[in-house]
Structures are given as structure tokens and as C-alpha cells.
PDB file with SEQRES, HELIX, SHEET and CRYST1 records, atoms N, CA, C and O in Angstrom:
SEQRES   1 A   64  UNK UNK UNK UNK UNK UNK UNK UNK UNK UNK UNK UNK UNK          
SEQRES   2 A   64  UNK UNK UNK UNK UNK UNK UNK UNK UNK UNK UNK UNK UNK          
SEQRES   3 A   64  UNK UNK UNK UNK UNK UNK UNK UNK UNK UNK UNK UNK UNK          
SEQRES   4 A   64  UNK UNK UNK UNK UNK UNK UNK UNK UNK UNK UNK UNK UNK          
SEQRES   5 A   64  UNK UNK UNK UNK UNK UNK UNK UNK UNK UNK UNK UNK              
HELIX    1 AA1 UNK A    3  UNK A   24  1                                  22    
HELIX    2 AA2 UNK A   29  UNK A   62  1                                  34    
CRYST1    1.000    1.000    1.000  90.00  90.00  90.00 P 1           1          
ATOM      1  N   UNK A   1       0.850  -1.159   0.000  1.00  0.00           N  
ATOM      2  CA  UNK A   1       0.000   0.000   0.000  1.00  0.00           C  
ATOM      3  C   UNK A   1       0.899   1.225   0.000  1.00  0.00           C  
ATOM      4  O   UNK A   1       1.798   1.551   0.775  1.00  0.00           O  
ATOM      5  N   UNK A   2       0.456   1.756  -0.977  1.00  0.00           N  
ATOM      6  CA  UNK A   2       1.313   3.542  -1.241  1.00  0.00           C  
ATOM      7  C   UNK A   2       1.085   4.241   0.389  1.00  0.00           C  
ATOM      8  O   UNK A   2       0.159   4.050   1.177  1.00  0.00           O  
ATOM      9  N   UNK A   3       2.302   5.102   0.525  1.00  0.00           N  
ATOM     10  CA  UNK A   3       2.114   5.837   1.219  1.00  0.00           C  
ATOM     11  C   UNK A   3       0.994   6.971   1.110  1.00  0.00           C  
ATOM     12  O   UNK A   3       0.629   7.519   2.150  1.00  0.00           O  
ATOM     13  N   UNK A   4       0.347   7.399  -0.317  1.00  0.00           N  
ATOM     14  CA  UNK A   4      -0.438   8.089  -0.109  1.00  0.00           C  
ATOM     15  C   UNK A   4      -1.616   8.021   0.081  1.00  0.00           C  
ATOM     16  O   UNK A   4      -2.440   8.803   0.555  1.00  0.00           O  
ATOM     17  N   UNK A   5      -1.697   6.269  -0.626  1.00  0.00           N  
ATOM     18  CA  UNK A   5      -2.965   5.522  -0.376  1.00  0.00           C  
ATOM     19  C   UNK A   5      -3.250   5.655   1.143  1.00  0.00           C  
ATOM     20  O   UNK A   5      -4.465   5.700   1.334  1.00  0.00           O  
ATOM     21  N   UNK A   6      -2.417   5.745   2.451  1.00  0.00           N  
ATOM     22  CA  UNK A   6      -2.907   5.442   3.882  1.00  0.00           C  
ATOM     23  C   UNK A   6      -3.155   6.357   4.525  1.00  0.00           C  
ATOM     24  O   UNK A   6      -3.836   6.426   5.548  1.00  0.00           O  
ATOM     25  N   UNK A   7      -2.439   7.389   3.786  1.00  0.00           N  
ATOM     26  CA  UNK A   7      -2.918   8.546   4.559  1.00  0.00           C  
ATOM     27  C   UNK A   7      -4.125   9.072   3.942  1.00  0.00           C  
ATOM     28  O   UNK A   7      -4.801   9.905   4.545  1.00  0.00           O  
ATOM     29  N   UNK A   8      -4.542   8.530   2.447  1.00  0.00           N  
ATOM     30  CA  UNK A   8      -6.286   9.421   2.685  1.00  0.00           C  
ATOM     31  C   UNK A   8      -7.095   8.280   2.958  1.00  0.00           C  
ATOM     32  O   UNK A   8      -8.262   8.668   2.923  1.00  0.00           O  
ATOM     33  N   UNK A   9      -7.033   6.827   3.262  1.00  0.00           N  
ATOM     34  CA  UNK A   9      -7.460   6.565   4.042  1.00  0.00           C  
ATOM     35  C   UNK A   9      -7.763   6.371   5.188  1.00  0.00           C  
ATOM     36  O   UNK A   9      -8.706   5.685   5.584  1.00  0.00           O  
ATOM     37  N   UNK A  10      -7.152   6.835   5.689  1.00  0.00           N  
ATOM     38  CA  UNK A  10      -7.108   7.153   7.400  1.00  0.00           C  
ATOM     39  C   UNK A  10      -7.820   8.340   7.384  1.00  0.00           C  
ATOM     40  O   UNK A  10      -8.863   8.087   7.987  1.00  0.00           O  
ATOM     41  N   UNK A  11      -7.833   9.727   6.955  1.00  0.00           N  
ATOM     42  CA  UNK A  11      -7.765  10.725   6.734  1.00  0.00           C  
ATOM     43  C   UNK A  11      -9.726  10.515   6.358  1.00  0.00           C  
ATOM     44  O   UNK A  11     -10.677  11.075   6.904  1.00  0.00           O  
ATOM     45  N   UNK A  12      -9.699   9.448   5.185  1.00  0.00           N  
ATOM     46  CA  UNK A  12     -11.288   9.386   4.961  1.00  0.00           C  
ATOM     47  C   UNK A  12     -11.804   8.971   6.673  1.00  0.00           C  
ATOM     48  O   UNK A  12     -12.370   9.714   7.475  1.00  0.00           O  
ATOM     49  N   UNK A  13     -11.381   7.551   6.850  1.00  0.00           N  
ATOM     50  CA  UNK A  13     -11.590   7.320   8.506  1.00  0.00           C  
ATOM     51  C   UNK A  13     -12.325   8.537   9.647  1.00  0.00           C  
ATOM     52  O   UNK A  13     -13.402   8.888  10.130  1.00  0.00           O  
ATOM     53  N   UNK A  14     -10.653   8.885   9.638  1.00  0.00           N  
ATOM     54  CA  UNK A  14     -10.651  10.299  10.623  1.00  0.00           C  
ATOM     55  C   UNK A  14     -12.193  11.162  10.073  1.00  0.00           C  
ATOM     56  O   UNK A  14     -13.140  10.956  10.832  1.00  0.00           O  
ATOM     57  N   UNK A  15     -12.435  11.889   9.107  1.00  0.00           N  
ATOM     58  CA  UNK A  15     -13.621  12.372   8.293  1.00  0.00           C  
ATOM     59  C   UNK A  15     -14.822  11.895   9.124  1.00  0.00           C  
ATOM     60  O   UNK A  15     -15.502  12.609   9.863  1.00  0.00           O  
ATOM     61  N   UNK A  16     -14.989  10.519   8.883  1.00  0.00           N  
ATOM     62  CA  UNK A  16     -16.063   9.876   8.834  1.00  0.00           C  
ATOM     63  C   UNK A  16     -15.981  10.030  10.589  1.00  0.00           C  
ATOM     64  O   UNK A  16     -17.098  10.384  10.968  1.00  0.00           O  
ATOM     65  N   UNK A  17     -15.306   9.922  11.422  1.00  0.00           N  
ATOM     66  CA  UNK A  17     -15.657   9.587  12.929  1.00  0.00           C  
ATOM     67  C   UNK A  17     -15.813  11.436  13.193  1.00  0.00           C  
ATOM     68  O   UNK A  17     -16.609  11.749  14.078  1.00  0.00           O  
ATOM     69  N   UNK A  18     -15.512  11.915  12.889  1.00  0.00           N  
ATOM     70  CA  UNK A  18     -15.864  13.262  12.913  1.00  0.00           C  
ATOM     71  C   UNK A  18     -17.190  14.110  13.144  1.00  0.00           C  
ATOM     72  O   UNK A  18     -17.637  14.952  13.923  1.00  0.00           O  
ATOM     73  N   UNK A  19     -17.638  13.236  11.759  1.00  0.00           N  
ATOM     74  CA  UNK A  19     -19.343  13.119  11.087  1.00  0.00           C  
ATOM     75  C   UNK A  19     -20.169  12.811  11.738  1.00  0.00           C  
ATOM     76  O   UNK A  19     -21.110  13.516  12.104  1.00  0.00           O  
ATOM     77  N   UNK A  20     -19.924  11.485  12.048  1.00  0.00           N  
ATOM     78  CA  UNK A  20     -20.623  10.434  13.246  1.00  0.00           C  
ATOM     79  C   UNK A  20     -20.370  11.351  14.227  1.00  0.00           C  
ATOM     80  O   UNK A  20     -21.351  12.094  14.239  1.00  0.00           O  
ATOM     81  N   UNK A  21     -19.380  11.792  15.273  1.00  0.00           N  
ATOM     82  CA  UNK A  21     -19.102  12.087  16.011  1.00  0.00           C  
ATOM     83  C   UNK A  21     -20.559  13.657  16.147  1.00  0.00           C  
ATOM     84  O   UNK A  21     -21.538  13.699  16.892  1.00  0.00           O  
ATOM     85  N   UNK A  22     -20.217  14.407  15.392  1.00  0.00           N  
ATOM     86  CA  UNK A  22     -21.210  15.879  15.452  1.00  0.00           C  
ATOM     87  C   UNK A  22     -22.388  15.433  15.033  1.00  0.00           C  
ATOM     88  O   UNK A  22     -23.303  16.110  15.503  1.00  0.00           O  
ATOM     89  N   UNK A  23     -22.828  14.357  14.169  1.00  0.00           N  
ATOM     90  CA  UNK A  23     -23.861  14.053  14.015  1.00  0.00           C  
ATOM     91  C   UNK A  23     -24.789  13.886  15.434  1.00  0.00           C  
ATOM     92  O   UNK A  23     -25.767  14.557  15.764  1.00  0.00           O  
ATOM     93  N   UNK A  24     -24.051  12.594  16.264  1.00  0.00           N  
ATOM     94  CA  UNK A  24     -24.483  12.204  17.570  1.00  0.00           C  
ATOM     95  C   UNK A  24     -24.488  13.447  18.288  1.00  0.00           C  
ATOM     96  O   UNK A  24     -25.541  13.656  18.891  1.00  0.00           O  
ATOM     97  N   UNK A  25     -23.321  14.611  18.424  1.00  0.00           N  
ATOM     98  CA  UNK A  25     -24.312  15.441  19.291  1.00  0.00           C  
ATOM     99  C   UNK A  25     -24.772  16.503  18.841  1.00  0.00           C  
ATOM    100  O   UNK A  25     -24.367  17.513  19.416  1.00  0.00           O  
ATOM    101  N   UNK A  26     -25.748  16.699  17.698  1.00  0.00           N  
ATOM    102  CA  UNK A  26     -26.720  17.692  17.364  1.00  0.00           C  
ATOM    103  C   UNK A  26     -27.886  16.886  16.869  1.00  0.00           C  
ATOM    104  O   UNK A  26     -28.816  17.427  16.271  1.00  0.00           O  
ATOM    105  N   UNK A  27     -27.837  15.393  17.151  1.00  0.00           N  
ATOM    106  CA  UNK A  27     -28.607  14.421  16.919  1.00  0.00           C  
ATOM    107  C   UNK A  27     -29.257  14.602  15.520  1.00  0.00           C  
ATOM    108  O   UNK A  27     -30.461  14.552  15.272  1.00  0.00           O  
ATOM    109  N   UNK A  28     -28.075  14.858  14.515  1.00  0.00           N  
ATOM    110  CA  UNK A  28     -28.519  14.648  12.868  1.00  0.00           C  
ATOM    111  C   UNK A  28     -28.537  12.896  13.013  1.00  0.00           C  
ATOM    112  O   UNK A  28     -27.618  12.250  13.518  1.00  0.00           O  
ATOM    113  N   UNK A  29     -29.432  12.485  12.611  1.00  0.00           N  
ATOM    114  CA  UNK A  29     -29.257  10.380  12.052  1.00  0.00           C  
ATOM    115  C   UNK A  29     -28.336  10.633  11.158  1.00  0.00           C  
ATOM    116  O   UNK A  29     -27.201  10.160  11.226  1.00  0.00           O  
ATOM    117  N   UNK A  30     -28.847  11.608   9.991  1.00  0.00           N  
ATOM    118  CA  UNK A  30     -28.580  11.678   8.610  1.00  0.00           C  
ATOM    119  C   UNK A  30     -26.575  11.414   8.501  1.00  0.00           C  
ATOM    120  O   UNK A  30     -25.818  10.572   8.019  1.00  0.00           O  
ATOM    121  N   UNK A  31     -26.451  12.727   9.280  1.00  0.00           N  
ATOM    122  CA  UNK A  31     -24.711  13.071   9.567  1.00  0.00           C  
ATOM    123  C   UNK A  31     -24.306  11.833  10.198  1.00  0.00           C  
ATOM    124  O   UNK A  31     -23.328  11.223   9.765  1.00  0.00           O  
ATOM    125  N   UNK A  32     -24.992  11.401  11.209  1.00  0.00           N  
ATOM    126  CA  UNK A  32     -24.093  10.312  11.736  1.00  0.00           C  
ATOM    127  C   UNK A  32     -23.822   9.021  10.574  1.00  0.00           C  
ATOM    128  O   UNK A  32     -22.777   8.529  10.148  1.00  0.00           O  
ATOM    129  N   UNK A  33     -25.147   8.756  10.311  1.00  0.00           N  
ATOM    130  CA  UNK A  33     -24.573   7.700   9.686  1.00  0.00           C  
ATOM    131  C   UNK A  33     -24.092   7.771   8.143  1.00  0.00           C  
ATOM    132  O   UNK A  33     -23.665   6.862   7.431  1.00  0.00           O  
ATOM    133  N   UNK A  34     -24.230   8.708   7.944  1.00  0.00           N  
ATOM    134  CA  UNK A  34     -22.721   9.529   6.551  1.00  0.00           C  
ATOM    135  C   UNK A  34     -21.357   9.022   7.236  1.00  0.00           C  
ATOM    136  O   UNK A  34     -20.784   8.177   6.548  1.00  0.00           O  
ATOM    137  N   UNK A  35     -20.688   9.366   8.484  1.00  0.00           N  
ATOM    138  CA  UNK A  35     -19.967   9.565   9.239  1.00  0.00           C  
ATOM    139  C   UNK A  35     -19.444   7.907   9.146  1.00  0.00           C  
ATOM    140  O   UNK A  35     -18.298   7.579   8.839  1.00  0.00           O  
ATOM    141  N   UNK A  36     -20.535   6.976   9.478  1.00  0.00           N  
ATOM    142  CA  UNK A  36     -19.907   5.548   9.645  1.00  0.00           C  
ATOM    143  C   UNK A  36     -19.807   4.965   8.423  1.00  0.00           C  
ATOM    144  O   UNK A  36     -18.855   4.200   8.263  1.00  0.00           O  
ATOM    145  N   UNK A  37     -20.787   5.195   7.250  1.00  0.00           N  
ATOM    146  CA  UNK A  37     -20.513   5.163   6.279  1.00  0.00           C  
ATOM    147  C   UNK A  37     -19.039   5.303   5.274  1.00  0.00           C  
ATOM    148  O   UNK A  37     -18.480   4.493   4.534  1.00  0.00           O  
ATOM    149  N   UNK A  38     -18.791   6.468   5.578  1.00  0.00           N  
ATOM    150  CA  UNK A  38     -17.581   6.752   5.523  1.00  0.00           C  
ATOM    151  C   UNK A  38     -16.144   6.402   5.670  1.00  0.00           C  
ATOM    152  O   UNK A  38     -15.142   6.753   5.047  1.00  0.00           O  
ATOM    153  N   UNK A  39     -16.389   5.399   6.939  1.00  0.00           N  
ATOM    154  CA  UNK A  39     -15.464   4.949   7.684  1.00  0.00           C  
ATOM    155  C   UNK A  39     -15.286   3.538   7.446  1.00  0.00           C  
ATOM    156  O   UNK A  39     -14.221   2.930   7.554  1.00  0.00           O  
ATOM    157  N   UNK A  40     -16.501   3.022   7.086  1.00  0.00           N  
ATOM    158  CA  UNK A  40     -17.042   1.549   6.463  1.00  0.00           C  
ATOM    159  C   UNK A  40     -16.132   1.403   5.188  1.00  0.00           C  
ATOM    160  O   UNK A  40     -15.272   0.554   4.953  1.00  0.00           O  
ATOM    161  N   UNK A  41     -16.588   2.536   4.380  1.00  0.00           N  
ATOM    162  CA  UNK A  41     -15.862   2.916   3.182  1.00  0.00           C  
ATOM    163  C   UNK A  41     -14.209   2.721   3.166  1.00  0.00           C  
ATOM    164  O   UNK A  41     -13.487   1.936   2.552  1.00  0.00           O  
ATOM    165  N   UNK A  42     -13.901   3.907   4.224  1.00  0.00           N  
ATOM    166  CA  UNK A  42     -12.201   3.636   4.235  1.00  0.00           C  
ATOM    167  C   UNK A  42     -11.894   2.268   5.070  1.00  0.00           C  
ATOM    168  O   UNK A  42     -10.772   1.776   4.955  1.00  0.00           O  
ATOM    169  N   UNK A  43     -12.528   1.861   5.618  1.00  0.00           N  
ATOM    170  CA  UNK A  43     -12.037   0.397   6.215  1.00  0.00           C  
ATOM    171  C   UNK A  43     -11.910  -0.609   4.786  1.00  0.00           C  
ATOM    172  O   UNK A  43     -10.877  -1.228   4.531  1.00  0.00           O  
ATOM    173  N   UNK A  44     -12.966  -0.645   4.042  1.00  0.00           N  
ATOM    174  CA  UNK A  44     -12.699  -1.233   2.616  1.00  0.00           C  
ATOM    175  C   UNK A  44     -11.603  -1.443   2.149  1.00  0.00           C  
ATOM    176  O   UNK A  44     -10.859  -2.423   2.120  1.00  0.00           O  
ATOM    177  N   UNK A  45     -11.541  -0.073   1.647  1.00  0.00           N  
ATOM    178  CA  UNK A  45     -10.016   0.273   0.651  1.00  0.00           C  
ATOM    179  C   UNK A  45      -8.656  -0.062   1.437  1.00  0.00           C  
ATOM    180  O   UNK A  45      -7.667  -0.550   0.890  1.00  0.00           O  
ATOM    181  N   UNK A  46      -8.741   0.249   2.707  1.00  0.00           N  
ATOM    182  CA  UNK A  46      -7.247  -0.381   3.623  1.00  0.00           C  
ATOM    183  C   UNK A  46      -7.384  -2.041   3.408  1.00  0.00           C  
ATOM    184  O   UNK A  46      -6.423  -2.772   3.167  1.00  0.00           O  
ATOM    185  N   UNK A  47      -8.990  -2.554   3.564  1.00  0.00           N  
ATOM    186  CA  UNK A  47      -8.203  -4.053   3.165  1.00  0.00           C  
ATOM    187  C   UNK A  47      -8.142  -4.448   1.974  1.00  0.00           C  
ATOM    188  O   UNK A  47      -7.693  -5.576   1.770  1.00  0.00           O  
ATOM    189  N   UNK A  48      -8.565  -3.646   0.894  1.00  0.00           N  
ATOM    190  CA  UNK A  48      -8.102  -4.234  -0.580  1.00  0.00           C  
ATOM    191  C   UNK A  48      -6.806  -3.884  -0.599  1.00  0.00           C  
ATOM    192  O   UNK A  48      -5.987  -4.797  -0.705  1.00  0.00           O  
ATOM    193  N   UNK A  49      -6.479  -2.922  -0.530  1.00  0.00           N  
ATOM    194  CA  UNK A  49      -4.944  -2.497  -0.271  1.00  0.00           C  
ATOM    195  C   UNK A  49      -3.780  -3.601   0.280  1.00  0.00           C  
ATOM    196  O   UNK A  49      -2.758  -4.013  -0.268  1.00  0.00           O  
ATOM    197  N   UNK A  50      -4.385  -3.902   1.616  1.00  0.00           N  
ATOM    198  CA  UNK A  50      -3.706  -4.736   2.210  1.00  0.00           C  
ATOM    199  C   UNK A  50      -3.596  -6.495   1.410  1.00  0.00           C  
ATOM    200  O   UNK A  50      -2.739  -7.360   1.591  1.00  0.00           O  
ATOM    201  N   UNK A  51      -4.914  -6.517   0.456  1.00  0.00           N  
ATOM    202  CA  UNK A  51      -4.906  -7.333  -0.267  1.00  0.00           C  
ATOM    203  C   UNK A  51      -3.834  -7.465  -1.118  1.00  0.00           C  
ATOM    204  O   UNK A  51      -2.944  -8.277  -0.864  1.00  0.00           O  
ATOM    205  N   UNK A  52      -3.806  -6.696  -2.196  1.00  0.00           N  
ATOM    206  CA  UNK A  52      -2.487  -6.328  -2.815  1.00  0.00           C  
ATOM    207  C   UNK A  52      -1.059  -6.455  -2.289  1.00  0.00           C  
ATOM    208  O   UNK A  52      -0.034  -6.781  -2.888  1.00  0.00           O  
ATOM    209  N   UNK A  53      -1.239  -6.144  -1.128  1.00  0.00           N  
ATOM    210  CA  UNK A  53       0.020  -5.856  -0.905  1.00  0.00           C  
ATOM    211  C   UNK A  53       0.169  -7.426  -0.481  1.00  0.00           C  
ATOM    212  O   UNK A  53       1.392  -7.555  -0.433  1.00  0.00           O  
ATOM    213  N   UNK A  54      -0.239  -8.327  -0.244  1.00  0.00           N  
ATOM    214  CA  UNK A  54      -0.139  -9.663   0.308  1.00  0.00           C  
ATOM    215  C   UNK A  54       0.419 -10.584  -0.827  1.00  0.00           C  
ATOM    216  O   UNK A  54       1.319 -11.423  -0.839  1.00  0.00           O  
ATOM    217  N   UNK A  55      -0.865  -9.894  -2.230  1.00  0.00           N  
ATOM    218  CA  UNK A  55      -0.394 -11.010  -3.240  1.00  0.00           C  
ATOM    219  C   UNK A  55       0.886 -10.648  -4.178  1.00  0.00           C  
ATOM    220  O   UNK A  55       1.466 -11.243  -5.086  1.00  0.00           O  
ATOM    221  N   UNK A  56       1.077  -9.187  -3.424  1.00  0.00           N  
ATOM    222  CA  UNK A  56       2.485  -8.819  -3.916  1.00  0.00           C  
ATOM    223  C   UNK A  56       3.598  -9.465  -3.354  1.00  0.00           C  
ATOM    224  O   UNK A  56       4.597  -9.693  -4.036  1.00  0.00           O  
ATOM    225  N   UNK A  57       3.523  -9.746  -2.301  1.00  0.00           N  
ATOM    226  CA  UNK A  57       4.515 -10.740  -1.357  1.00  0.00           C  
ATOM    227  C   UNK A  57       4.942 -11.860  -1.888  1.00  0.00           C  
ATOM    228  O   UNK A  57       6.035 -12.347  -2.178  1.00  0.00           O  
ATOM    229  N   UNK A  58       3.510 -12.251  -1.969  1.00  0.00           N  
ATOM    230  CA  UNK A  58       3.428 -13.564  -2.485  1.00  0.00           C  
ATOM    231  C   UNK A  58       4.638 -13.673  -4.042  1.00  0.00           C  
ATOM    232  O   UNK A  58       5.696 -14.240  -4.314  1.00  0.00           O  
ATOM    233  N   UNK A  59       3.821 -12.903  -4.607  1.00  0.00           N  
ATOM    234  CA  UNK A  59       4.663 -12.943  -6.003  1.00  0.00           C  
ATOM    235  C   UNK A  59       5.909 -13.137  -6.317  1.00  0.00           C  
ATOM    236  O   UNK A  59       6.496 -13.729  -7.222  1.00  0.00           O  
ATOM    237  N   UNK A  60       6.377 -12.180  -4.879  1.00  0.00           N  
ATOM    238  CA  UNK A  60       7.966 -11.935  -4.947  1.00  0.00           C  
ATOM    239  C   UNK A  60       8.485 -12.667  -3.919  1.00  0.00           C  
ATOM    240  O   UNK A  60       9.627 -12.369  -3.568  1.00  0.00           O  
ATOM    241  N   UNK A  61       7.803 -13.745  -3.230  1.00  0.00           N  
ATOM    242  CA  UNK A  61       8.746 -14.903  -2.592  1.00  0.00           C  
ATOM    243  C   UNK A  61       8.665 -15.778  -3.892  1.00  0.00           C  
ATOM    244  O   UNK A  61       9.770 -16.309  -4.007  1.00  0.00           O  
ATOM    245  N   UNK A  62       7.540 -16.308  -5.308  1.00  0.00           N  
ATOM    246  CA  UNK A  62       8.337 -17.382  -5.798  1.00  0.00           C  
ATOM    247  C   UNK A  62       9.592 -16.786  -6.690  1.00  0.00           C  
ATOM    248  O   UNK A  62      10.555 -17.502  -6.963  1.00  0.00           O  
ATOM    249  N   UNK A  63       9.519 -15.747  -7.016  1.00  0.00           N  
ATOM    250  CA  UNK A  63      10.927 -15.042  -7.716  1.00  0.00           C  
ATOM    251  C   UNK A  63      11.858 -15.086  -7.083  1.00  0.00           C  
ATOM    252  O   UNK A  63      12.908 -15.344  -7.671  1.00  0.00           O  
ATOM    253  N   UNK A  64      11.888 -14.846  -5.550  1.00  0.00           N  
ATOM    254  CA  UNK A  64      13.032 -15.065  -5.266  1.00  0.00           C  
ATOM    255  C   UNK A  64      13.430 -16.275  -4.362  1.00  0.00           C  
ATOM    256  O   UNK A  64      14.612 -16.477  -4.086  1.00  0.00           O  
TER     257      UNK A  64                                                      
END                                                                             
């Protein structure tokens, strides 16, 4: 996983608990669950990422 890939996913993360976070106290539903949504979202992409990066491993233990 790119370094830049983790930081806007974290960054989406961070976003999303934010959302959730002000949602819960001005009691928007709507905002909050944008907020986890969000976070659902960047939890995704860190494990496809992390996917990649596994079968990249992989690749390059039978090469070497």
C-alpha cells in the first residue's frame, strides 16, 4: 500500500468519525450515519490495499 494511499485513508476514517461524532451530538441520524458510512468505506479500501500488498509478497517470494 502507497504511502499516499494510507494517509487518505485514514484521513477518509478520521472524516467519517468526525461526522458520526457531530452528528451524535446535534442528533442529525442523517450526519451520523454519513460519518460511519464513511469509515465503512475507508475500512474497505485499507483491506483491498492490504490485499495487494499480500499477493504482492506472495509474487515476490516465488521469484526469489
Amino acid at each position: 500500500m502507497g504511502a499516499d494511499d494510507k494517509i487518505s485513508n485514514k484521513a477518509e476514517e478520521v472524516g467519517g468519525k468526525v461526522k458520526e461524532g457531530a452528528g451524535r451530538l446535534t442528533g442529525d441520524e442523517r450526519l451520523e450515519a454519513e460519518g460511519r458510512a464513511d469509515q465503512s468505506k475507508s475500512h474497505l479500501k485499507q483491506a483491498g490495499e492490504k490485499v495487494k500488498d499480500t499477493a504482492k509478497h506472495v509474487k515476490d517470494a516465488f521469484k526469489g
